[in-house]
VOPAGU-2260 file (C-alpha; in pm, 1 decimal, decimal comma):
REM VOPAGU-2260
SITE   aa  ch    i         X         Y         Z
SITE  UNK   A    0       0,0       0,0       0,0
SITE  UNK   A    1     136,2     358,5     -87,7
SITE  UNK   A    2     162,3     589,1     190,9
SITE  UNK   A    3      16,7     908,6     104,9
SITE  UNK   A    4     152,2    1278,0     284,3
SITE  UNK   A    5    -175,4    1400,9     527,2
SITE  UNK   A    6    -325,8    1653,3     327,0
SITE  UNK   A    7    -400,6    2010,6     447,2
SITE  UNK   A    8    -690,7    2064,1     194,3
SITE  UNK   A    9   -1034,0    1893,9     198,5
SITE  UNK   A   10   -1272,5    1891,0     -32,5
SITE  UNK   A   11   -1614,3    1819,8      29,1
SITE  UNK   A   12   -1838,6    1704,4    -272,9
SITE  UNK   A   13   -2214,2    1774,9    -234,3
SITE  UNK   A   14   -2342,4    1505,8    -412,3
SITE  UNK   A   15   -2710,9    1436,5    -241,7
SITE  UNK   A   16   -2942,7    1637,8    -422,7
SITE  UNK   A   17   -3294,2    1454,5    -549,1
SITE  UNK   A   18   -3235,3    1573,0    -898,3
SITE  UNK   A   19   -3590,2    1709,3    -956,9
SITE  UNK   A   20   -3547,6    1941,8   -1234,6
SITE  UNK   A   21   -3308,5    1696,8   -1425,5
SITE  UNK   A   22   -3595,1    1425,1   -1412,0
SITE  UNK   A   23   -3418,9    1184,8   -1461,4
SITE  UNK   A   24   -3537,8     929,9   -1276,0
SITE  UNK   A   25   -3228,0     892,7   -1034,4
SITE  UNK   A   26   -3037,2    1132,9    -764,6
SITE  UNK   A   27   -2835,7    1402,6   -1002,6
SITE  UNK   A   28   -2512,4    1309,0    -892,3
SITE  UNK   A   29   -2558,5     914,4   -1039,5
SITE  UNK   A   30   -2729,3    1016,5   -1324,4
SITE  UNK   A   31   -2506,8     953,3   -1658,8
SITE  UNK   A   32   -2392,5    1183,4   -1890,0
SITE  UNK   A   33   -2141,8     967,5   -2123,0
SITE  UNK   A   34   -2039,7     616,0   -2038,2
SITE  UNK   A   35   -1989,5     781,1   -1658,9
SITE  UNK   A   36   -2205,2     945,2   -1401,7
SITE  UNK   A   37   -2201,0    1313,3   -1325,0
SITE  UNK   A   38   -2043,0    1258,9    -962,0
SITE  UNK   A   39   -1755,1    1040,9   -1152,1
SITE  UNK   A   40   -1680,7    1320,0   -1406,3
SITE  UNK   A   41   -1682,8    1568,0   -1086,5
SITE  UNK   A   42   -1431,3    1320,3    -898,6
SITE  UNK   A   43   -1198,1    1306,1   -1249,2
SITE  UNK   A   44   -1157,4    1670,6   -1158,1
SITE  UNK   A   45   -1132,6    1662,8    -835,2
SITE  UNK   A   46    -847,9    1359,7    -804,8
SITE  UNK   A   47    -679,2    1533,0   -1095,7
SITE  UNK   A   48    -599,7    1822,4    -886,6
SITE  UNK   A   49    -363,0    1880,4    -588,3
SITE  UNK   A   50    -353,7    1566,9    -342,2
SITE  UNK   A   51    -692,8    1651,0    -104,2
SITE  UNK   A   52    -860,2    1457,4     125,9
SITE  UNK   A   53   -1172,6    1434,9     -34,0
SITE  UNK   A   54   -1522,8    1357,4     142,4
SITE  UNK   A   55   -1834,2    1281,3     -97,3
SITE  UNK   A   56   -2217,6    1335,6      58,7
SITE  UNK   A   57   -2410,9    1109,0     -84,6
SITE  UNK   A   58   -2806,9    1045,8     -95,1
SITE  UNK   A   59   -2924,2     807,8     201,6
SITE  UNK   A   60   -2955,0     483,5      15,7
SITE  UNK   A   61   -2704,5     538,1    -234,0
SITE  UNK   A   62   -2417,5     537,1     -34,6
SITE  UNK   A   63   -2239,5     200,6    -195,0
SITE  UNK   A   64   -2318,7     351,4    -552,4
SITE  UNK   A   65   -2109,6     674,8    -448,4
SITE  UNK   A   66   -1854,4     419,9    -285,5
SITE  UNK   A   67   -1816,9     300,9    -634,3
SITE  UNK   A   68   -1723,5     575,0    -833,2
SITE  UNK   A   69   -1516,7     683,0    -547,7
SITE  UNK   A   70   -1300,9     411,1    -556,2
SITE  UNK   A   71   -1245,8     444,5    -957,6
SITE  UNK   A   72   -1166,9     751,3    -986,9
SITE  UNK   A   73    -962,4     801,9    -664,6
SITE  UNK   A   74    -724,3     536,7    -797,8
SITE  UNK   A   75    -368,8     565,3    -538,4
SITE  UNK   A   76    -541,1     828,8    -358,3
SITE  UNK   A   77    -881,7     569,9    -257,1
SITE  UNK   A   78    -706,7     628,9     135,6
SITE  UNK   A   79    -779,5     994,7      84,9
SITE  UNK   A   80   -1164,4     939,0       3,4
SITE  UNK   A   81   -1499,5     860,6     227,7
SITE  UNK   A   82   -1862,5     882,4     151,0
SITE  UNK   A   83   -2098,1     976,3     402,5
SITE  UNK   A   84   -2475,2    1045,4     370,1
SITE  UNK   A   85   -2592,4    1366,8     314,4
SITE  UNK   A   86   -2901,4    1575,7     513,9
SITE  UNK   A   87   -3275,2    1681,7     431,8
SITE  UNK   A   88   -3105,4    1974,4     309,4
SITE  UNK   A   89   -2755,5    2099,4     131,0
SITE  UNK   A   90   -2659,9    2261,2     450,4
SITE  UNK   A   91   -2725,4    1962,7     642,9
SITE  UNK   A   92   -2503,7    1774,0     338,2
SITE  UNK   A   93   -2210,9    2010,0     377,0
SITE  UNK   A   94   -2241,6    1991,8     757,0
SITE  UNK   A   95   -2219,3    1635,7     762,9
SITE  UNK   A   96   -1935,6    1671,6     512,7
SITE  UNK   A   97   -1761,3    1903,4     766,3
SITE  UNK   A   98   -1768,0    1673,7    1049,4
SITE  UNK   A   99   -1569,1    1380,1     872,3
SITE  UNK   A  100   -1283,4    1623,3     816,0
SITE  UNK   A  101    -933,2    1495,9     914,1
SITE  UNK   A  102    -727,3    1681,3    1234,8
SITE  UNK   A  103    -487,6    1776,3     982,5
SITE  UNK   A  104    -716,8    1989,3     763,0
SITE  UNK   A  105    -677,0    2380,3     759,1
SITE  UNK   A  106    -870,8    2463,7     420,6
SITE  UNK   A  107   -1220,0    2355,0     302,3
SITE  UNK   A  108   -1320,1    2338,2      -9,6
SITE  UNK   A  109   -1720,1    2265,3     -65,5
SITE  UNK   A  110   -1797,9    2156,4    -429,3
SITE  UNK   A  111   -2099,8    2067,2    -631,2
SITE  UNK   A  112   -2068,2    1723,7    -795,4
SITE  UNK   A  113   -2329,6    1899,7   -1064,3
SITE  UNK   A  114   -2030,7    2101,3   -1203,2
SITE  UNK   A  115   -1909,8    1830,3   -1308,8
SITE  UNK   A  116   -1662,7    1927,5   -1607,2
SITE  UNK   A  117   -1498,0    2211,7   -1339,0
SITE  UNK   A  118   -1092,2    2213,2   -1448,9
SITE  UNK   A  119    -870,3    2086,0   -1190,7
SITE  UNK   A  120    -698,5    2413,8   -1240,2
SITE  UNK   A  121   -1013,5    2623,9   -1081,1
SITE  UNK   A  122    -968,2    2351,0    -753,6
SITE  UNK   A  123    -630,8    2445,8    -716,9
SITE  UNK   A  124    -689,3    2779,1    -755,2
SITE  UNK   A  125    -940,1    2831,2    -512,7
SITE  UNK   A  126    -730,1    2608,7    -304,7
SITE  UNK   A  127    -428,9    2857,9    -322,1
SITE  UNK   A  128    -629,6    3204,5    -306,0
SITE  UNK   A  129    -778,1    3084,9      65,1
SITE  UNK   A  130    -666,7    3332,4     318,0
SITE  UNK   A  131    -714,3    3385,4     700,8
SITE  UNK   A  132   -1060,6    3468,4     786,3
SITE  UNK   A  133   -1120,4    3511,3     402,6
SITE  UNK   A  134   -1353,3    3292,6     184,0
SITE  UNK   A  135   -1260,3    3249,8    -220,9
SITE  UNK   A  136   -1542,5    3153,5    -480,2
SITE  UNK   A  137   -1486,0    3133,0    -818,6
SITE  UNK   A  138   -1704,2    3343,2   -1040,1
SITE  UNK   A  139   -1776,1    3431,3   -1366,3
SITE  UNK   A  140   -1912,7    3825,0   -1529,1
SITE  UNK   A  141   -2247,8    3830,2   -1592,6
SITE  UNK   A  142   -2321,4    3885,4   -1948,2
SITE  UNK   A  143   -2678,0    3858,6   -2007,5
SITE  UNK   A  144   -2913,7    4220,0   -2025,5
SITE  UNK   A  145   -3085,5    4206,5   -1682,4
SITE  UNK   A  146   -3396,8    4357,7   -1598,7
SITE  UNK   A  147   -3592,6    4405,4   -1213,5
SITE  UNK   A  148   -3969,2    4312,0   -1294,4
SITE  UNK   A  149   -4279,8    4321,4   -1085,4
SITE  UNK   A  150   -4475,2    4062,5   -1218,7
SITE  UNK   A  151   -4476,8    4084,8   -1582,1
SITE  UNK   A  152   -4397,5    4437,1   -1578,4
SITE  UNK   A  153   -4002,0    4563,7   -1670,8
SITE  UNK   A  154   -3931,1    4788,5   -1351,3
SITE  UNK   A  155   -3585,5    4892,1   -1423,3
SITE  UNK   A  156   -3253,4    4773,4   -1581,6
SITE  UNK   A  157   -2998,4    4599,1   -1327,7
SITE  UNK   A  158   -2626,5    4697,9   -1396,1
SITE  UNK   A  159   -2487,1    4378,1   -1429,9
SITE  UNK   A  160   -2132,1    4535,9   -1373,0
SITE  UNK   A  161   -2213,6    4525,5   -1008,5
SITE  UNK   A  162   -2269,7    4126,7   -1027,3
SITE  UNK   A  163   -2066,5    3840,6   -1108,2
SITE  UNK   A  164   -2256,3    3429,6   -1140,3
SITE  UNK   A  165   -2116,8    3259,3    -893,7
SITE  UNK   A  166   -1977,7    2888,6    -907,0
SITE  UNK   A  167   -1750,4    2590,3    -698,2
SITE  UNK   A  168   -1558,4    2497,3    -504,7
SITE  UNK   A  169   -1543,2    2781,6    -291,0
SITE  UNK   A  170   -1298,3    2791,2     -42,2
SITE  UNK   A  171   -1282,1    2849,4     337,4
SITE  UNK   A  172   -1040,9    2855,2     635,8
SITE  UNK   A  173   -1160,8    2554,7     855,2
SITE  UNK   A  174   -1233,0    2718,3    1146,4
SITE  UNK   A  175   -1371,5    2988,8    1063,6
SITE  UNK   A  176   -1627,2    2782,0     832,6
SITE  UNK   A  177   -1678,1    2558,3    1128,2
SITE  UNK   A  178   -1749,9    2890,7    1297,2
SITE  UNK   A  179   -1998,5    2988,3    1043,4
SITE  UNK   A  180   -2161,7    2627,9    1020,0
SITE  UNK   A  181   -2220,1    2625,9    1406,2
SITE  UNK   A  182   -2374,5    2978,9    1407,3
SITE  UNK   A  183   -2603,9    2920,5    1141,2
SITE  UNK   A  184   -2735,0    2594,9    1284,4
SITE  UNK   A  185   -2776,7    2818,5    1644,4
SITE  UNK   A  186   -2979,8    3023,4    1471,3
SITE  UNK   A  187   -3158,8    2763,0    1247,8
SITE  UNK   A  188   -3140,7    2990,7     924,6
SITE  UNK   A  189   -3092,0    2829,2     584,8
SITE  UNK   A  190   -2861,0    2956,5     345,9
SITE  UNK   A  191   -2828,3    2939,2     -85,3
SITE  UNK   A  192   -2444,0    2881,7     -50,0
SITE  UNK   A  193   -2182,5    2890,5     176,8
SITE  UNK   A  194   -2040,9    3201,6      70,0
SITE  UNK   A  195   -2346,3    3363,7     226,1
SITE  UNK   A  196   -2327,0    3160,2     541,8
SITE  UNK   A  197   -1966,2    3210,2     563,4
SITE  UNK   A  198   -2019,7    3611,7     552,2
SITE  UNK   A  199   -2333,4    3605,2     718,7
SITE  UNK   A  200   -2086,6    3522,2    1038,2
SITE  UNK   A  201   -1901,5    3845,4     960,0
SITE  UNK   A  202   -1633,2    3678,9     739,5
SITE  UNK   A  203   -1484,6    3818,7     388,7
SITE  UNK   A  204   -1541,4    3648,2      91,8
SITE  UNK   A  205   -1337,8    3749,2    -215,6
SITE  UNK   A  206   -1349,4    3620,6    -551,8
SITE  UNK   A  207   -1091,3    3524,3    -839,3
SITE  UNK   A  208   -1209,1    3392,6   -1232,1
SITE  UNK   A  209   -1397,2    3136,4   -1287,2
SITE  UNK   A  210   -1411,8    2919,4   -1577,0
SITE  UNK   A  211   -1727,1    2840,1   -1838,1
SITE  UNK   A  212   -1668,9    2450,6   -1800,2
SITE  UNK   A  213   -1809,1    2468,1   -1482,5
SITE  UNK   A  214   -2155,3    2510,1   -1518,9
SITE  UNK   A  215   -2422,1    2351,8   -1308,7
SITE  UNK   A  216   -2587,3    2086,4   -1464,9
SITE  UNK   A  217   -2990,7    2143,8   -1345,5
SITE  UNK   A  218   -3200,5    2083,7   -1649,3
SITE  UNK   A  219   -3174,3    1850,2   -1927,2
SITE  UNK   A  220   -3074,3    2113,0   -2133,7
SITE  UNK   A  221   -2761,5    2161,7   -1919,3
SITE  UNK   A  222   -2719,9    1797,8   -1940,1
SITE  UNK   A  223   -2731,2    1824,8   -2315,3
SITE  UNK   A  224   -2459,2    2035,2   -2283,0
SITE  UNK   A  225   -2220,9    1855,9   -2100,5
SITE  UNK   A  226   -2268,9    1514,0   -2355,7
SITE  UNK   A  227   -2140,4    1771,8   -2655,4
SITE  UNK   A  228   -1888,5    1931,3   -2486,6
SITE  UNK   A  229   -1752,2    1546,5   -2363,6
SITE  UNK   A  230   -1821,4    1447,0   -2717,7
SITE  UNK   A  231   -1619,7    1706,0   -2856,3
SITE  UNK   A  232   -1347,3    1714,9   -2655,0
SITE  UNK   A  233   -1136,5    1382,0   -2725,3
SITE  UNK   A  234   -1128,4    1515,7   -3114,5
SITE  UNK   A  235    -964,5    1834,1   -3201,8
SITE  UNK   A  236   -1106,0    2086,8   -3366,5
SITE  UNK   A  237   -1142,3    2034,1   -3735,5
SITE  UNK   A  238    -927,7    2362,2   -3812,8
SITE  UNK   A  239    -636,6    2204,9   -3612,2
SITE  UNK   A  240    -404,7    2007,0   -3864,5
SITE  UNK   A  241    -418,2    1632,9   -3717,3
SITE  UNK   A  242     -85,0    1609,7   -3782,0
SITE  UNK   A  243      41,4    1913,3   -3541,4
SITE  UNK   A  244    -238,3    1867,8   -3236,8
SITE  UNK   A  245      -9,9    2054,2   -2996,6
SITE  UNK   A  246     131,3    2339,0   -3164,0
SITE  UNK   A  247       8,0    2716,1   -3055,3
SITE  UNK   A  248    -174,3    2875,1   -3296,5
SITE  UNK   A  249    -157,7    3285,3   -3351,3
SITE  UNK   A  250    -423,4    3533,6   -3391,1
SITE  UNK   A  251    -386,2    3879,9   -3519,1
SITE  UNK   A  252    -635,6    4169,3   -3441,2
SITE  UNK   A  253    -711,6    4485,2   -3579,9
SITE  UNK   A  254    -973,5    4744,8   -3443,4
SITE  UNK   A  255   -1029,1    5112,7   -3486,5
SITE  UNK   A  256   -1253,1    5359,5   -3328,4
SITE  UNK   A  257   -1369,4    5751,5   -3364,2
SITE  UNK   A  258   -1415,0    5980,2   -3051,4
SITE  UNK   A  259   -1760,6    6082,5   -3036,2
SITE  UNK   A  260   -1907,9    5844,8   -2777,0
SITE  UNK   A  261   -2154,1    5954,3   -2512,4
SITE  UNK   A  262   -1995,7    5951,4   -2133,5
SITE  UNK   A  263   -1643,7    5879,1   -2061,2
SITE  UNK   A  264   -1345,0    5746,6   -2279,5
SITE  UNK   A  265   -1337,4    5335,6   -2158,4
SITE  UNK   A  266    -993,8    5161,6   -2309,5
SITE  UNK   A  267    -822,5    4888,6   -2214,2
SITE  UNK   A  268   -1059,9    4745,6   -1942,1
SITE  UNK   A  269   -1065,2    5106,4   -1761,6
SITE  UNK   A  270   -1304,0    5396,0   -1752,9
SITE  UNK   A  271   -1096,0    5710,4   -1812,9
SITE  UNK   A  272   -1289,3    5997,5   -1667,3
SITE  UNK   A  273   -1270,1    6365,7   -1812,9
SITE  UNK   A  274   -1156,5    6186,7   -2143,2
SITE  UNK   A  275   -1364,9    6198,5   -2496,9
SITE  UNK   A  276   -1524,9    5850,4   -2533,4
SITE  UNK   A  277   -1540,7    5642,0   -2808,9
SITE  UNK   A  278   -1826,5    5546,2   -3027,9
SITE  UNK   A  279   -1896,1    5185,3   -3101,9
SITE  UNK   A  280   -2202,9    4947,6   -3044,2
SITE  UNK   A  281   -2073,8    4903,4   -2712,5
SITE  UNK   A  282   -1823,2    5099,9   -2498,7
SITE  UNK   A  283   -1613,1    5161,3   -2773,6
SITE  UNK   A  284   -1329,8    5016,1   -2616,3
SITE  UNK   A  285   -1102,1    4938,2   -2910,5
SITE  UNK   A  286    -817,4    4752,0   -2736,9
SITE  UNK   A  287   -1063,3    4454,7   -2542,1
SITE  UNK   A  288   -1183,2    4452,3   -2904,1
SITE  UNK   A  289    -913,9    4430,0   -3118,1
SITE  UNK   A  290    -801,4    4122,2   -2831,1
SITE  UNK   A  291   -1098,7    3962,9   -2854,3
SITE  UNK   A  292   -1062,2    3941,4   -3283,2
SITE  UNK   A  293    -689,1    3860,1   -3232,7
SITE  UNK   A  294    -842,2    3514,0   -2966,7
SITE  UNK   A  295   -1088,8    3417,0   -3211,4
SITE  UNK   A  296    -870,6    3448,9   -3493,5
SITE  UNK   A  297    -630,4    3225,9   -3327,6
SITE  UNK   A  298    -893,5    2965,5   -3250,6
SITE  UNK   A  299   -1061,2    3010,5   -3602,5
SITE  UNK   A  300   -1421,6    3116,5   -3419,3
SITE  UNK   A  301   -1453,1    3391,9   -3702,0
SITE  UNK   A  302   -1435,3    3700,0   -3547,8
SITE  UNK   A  303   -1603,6    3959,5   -3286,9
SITE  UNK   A  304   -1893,9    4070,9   -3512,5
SITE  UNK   A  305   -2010,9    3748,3   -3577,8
SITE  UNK   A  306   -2033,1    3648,8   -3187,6
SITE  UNK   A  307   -2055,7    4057,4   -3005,5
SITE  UNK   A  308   -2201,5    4264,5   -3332,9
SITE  UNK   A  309   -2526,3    4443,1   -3358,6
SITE  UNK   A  310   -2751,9    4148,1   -3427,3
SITE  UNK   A  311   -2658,6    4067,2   -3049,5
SITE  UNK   A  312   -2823,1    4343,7   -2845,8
SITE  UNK   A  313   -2738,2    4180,4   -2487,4
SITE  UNK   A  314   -2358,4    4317,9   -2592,4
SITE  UNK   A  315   -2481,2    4692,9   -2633,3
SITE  UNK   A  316   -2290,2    4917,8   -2366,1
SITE  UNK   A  317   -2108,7    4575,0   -2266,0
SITE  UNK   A  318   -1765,1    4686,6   -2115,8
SITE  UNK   A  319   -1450,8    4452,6   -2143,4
SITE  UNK   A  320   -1457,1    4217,1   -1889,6
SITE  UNK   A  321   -1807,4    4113,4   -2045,2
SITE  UNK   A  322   -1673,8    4054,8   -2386,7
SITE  UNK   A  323   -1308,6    3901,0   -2298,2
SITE  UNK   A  324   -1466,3    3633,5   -2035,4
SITE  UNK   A  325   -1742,3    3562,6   -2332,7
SITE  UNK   A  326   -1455,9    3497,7   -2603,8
SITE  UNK   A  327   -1271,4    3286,8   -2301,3
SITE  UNK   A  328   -1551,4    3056,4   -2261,7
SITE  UNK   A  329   -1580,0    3050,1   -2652,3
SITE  UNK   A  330   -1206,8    2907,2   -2682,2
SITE  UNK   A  331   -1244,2    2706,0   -2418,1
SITE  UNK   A  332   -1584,0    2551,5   -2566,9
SITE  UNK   A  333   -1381,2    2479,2   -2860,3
SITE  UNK   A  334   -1099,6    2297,1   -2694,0
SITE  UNK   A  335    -843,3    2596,2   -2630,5
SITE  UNK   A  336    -654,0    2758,0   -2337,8
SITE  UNK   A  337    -522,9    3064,8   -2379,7
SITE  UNK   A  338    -121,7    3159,2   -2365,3
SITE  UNK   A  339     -78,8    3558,4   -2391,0
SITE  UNK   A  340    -237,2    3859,7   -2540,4
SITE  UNK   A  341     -34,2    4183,5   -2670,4
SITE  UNK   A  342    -130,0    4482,8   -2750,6
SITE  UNK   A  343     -57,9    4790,8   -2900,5
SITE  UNK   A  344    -247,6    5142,8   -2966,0
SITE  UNK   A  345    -206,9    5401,7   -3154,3
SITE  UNK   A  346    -326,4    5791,0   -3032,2
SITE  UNK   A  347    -238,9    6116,1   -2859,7
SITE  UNK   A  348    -449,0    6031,6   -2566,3
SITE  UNK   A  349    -482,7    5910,1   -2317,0
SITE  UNK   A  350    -213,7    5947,5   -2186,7
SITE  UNK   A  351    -117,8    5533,4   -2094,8
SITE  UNK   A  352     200,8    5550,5   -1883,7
SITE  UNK   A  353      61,6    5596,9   -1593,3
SITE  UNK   A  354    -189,7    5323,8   -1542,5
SITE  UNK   A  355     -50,0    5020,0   -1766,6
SITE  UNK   A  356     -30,7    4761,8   -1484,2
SITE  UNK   A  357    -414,5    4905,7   -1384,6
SITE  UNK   A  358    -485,1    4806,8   -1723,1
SITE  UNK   A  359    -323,5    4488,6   -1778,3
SITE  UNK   A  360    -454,0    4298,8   -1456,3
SITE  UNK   A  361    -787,3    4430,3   -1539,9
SITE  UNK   A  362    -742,2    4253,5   -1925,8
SITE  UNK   A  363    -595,1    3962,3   -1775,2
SITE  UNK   A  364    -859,0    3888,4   -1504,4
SITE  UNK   A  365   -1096,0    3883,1   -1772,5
SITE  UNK   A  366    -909,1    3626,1   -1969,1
SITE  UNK   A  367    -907,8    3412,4   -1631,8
SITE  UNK   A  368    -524,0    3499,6   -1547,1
SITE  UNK   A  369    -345,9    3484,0   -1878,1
SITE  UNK   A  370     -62,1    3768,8   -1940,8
SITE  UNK   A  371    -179,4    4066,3   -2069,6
SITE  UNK   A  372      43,6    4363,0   -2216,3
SITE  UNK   A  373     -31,0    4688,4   -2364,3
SITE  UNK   A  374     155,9    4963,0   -2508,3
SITE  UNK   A  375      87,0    5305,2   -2660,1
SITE  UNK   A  376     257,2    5468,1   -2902,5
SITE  UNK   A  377     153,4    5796,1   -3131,6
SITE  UNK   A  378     218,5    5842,4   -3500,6
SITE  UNK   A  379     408,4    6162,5   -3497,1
SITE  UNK   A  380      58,9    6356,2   -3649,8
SITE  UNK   A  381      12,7    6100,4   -3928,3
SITE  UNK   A  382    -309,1    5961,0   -3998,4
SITE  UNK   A  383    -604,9    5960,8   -3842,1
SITE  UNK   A  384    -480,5    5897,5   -3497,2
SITE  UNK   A  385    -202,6    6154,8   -3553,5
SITE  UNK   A  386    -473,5    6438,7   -3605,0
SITE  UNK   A  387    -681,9    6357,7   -3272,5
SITE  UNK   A  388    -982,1    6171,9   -3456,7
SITE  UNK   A  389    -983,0    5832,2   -3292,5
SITE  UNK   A  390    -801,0    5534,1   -3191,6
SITE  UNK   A  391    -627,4    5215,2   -3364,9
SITE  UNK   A  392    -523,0    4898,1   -3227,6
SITE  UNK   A  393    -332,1    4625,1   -3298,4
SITE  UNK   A  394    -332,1    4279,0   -3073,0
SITE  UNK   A  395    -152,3    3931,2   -3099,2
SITE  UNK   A  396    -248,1    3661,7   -2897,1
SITE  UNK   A  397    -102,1    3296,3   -2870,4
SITE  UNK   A  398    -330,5    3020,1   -2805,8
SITE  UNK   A  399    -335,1    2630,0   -2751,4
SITE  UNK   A  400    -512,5    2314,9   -2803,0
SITE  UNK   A  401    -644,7    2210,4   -2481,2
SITE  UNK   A  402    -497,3    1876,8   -2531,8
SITE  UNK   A  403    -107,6    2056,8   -2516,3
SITE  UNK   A  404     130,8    1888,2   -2250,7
């Protein structure tokens, strides 16, 4: 038998929901999606990331059937894994998760077997961003139009840059979830997640890029989903040469913009107040767009007015995060991870210097952490950016096939 190091990370897999809206016939986590269940796709990501010990709640009955799956996909880390039966409720689940925890443990992840195609990169991540007293989730922008009604009535718009969609694992100092866990129970209120419990007890909870392949699977649509992305993910894509699977592929954008916009200049992820904004069917932010052609070039998805032009309304206004997270769940959709983006613009203002870093985390949190760089240059008065009249850009970004050592 292989002796394993003691873990300091747990993660807890909430896999005891009844399934209801799937309708499936059997609890969500056992229903199948390919040749293997949801909770086994869920474990594949979880065993695939950093050693954990890893605790799955199962439905009361079903306990042997969660065994199974445990012990395939846990392969020389089966000593790391239990299953113990889950509650009436997911808080009750994740509470009888938390009490099977190891002395050894200092960070909790919780995770919903239902998003099951989650990268083992997001685990780790999570994982790593955990801080004292301070709860991670991951989380994605929210791109949709959103609207407050009252009945069937359109009250007003909601600005979705205030909101972000929330997914698992999230992640949690031990005791100060077991904190949060005991307080809630005291006072016998039932929360959504465990974000909220966790800062319903006072804690902060912080967030870091999430990633489109983790997606709850609730519906049979969503279910649908998950069978083509499986389906589609052993092959590459039929614009990747069989015969070079591996190699990075380049993409080259070009985008160009007049002043003339209503509101403030936004460029390069940033609002720039006092400057003269841009016009455009969106923000007019011609270096996230000129990125976003250079991403989809490389990943030959055609290019941004074919997935953000005006036949799509919901993009109208849309800022950068919105559009760069969009075209990073589009490559990843299509079997690609992203390398690095640069770029380059040409104007008299603004003036860049002074808030490049600013800019570049903001461009690379959108992309989910890959390198961003910018530069600015002017064109000594020539052309139309030399004479003040708008703004040109040009972007390179490498990508690669998912499938790349």
């Amino acid at each position: 038998m292989t002796l394993l190091p003691v873990p300091h990370v747990a993660v807890i897999v909430v896999a005891a929901g009844s399934g209801t809206r799937l309708a499936a016939g059997a609890p969500k986590a056992l229903v199948g999606i390919d040749g293997r269940s949801i909770l086994r796709h869920a474990l594949d990501g979880v065993f695939a990331a950093a050693p954990a010990q890893v605790i799955v709640v199962a439905p009361a009955g079903f306990e042997g059937d969660a065994e199974t799956e445990v012990r395939e996909a846990a392969g020389d880390r089966v000593d790391l894994a239990r299953v113990v039966v889950g509650g009436d409720t997911r808080q009750e689940s994740v509470a009888a998760g938390i009490a099977a925890l190891w002395g050894d443990v200092r960070t909790v992840l919780v995770h919903d077997a239902a998003r099951a195609l989650t990268p083992p990169a997001q685990i780790d991540a999570v994982a790593a961003a955990v801080a004292e007293g301070t709860g991670i989730i991951p989380a994605l922008p929210v791109i949709d139009t959103l609207k407050r009604v009252d009945g069937d009535s359109i009250v007003a718009p909601v600005d979705r840059s205030e909101l972000a969609a929330a997914q698992t694992p999230q992640g949690f100092p031990r005791a100060a979830l077991e904190a949060a866990y005991d307080a809630a129970a005291a006072a016998g209120i039932e929360y959504t997640d465990d974000a909220a419990l966790f800062a319903a007890a006072g804690y902060t909870v912080r967030h870091i890029p999430g990633d489109a392949r983790a997606f709850k699977i609730t519906t049979p649509d969503d279910l649908d989903r998950a069978r083509r992305l499986l389906a589609e993910a052993p092959a590459l894509p039929l614009h990747v040469p069989a015969s070079a699977p591996n190699l990075p592929r380049v993409g080259l954008g070009t985008d160009v913009h007049a002043f003339g916009g209503e509101g403030d200049l936004w460029l390069a992820g940033l609002r720039w107040p006092g400057e003269p904004a841009l016009s455009g069917h969106s923000d007019g932010d011609a270096v996230a767009h000129a990125i976003v052609d250079a991403l989809l070039g490389a990943a030959g998805l055609g290019d941004i007015g074919e997935h953000f032009g005006t036949a799509h309304p919901e993009y109208a206004g849309a800022h950068a995060a919105v559009f760069l997270a969009h075209t990073r769940e589009l490559l990843g959709e299509a079997g690609f991870v992203i390398g690095n983006v640069s770029a380059q613009f040409q104007g008299n203002r603004p003036r860049f210097s002074a808030r490049r870093a600013e800019a570049e985390q903001a461009l690379s949190d959108a992309l989910g952490g890959a390198p961003v760089s910018v530069t600015a240059t002017t064109t000594d008065a020539l052309g139309f950016p030399g004479r003040g009249e708008g703004i040109a850009v040009t972007a390179v970004a490498l990508v690669f096939p998912a499938t790349a050592p």
